[in-house]
N, C-alpha and C positions, 0 to 999 in steps of 0.2 A: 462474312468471313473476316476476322481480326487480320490486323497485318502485325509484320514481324517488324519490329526495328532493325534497321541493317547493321550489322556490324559495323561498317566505315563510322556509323556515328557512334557506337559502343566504345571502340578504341580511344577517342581521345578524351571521354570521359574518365576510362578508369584513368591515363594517363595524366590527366588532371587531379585524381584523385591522389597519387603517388605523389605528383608535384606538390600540392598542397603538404603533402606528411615531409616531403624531403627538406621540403623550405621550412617549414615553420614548427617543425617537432625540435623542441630543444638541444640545443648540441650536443650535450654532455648523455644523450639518448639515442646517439647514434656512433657508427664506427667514428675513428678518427682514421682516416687514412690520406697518408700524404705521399702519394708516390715520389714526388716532382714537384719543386717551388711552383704556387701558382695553378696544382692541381684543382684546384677548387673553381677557377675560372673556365677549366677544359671540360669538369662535370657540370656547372649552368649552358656553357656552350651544346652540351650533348642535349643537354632535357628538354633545351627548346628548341632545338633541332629538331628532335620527333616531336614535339607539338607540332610544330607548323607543317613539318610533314601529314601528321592525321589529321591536323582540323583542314590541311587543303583537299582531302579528300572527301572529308566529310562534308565541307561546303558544297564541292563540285555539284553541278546544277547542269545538265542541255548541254555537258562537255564545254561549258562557259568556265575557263581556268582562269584567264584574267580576273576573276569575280573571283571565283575561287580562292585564288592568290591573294589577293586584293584584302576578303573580309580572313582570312586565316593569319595574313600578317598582321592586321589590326590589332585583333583578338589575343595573339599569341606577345607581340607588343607591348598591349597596357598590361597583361597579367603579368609578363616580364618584368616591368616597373614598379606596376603595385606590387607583386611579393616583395620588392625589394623596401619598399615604402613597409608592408608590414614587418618584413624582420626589424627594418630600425626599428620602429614606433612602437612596435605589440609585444616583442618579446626581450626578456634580460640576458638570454644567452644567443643571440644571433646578432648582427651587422650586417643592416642591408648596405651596401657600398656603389658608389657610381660605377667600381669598375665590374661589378657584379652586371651591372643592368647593361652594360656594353657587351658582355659575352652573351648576353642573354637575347641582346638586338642581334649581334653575330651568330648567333644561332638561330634565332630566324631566321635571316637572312638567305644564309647557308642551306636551309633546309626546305625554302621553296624554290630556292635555285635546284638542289638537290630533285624534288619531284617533277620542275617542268625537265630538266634534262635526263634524267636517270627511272623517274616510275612512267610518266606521263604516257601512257597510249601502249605500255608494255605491258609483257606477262604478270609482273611482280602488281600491274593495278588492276589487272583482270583479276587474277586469285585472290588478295592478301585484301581486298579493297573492294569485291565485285563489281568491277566497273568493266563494262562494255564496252570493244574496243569502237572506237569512232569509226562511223558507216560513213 
């Protein structure tokens, strides 16, 4: 019998796949929207915010979240930095910036605090996550 891939791991793929297009697809190929000086640091805050939210479920292993946390911060981390390494270095219309990669740690941050307090052992990580409430 084939097994299915679990969604929990599906999500942070396409998620990543988005990130990839938001970061690195040329500026002048995307909206420009600026609601609020500084808008730009609240959208890298956001994006890695749900990364570290789905790669901590996607790691969870044995209801082991310290692990979980652990390898989702890493992961969510250096991609945070590297994109930002790629926009300087790979393209002519973007700027990766230090303070880019601060919202973008802030967003991690955020977003595995976010899951130990807010999804962790709830409905929202049974449904959205299939994950099993701790016996």
């Amino acid at each position: 019998m084939q097994k299915f891939v679990k969604l929990r791991f599906i999500y942070p793929l396409i998620w990543y796949a988005l990130i990839l297009y938001a970061l690195l697809t040329p500026s002048n190929k995307l909206p420009d929207i600026k609601l609020f000086v500084h808008f730009d640091k609240l959208v890298h805050f956001s994006i890695f915010f749900v990364f570290a939210v789905l790669l901590s479920a996607a790691f969870l292993k044995n209801k082991q979240y310290n692990r979980s946390y652990l390898f989702a911060g890493i992961v969510a981390f250096i991609n945070g930095i590297v994109f930002e390494l790629l926009q300087k270095y790979t393209t002519t219309t973007r700027s990766g910036s230090f303070d880019d990669a601060i919202a973008n740690t802030l967003g991690v941050l955020f977003g595995l605090l976010f899951y130990h307090f807010v999804i962790r052992d709830k409905y929202l990580e049974r449904i959205f996550f299939r994950i099993d409430k701790q016996k």
